[in-house]
N, C-alpha and C positions, 0 to 999 in steps of 0.2 A: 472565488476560487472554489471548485466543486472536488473537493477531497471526496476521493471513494478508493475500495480496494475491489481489485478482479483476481479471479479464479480460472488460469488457462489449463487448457486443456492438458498439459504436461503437468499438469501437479503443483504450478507454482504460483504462489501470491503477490500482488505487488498495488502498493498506494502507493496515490500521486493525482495528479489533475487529470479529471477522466472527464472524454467529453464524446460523444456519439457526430459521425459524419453526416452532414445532409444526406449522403445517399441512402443509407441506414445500413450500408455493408458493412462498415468499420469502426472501432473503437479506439480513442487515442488516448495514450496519454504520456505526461508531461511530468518529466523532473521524479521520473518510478524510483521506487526503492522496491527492494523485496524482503517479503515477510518470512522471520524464521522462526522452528523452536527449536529450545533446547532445552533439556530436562538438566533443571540444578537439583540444590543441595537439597538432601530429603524425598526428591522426588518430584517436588513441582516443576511444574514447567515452566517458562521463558521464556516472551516474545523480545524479537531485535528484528532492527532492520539494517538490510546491507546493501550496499550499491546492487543497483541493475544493470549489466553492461558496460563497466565503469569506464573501457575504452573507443565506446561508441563514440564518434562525432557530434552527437545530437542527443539533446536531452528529451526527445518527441521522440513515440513508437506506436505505430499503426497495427492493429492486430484485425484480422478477418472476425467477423463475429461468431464464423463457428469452431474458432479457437481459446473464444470466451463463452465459460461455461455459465458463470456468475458475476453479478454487480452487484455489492451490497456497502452499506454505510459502515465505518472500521466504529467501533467503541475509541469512548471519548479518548481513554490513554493514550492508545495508538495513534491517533489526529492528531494530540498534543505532541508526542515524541514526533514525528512524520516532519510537524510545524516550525520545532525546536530546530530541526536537521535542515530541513528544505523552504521550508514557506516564511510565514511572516515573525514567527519565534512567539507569535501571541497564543497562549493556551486557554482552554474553557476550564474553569472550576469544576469542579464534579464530587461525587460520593467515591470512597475508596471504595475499590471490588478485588478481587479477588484475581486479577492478572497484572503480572510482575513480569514489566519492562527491564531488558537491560540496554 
């Protein structure tokens, strides 16, 4: 399972199973959620994830490559939460930092 999160061209975030087409025109991916924030108490901020498309047919979605700005690997929390919701519920150990899942 290749957990990764993209950056489309509308501003918006979403992890999930990313996987590049043979043709190399498209990017898919599988079982998305989308990335938010929110500024809590005090001031910090808040990552969550919320459904993407939640009444779509299909949990597969095809994006043209030049509607994807970036591919980059999510920090460890965000895979853990992502896995907890979607995948396999099995998480990596890690060092606390400084971003606060809700």
């Amino acid at each position: 399972m290749n957990i990764q999160c993209i950056k489309l061209s509308t501003g918006e975030d979403l992890i999930g199973e990313v996987s590049e087409n043979l043709s190399g025109y498209e990017i898919t991916i599988s079982k998305p959620m989308a990335v938010g924030l929110a500024q809590g108490p005090g001031g910090n901020f808040q990552v969550g994830l919320f459904p993407y498309l939640p009444f779509a047919a299909s949990d597969t979605f095809k994006f043209r490559k030049e509607n994807v700005i970036l591919v980059y690997d999510p920090v460890i929390e965000l895979r853990n939460q992502y896995s907890t919701i979607k995948g396999s519920g099995i998480v990596v150990a890690n060092q606390p930092s400084n971003i606060h899942l809700v």
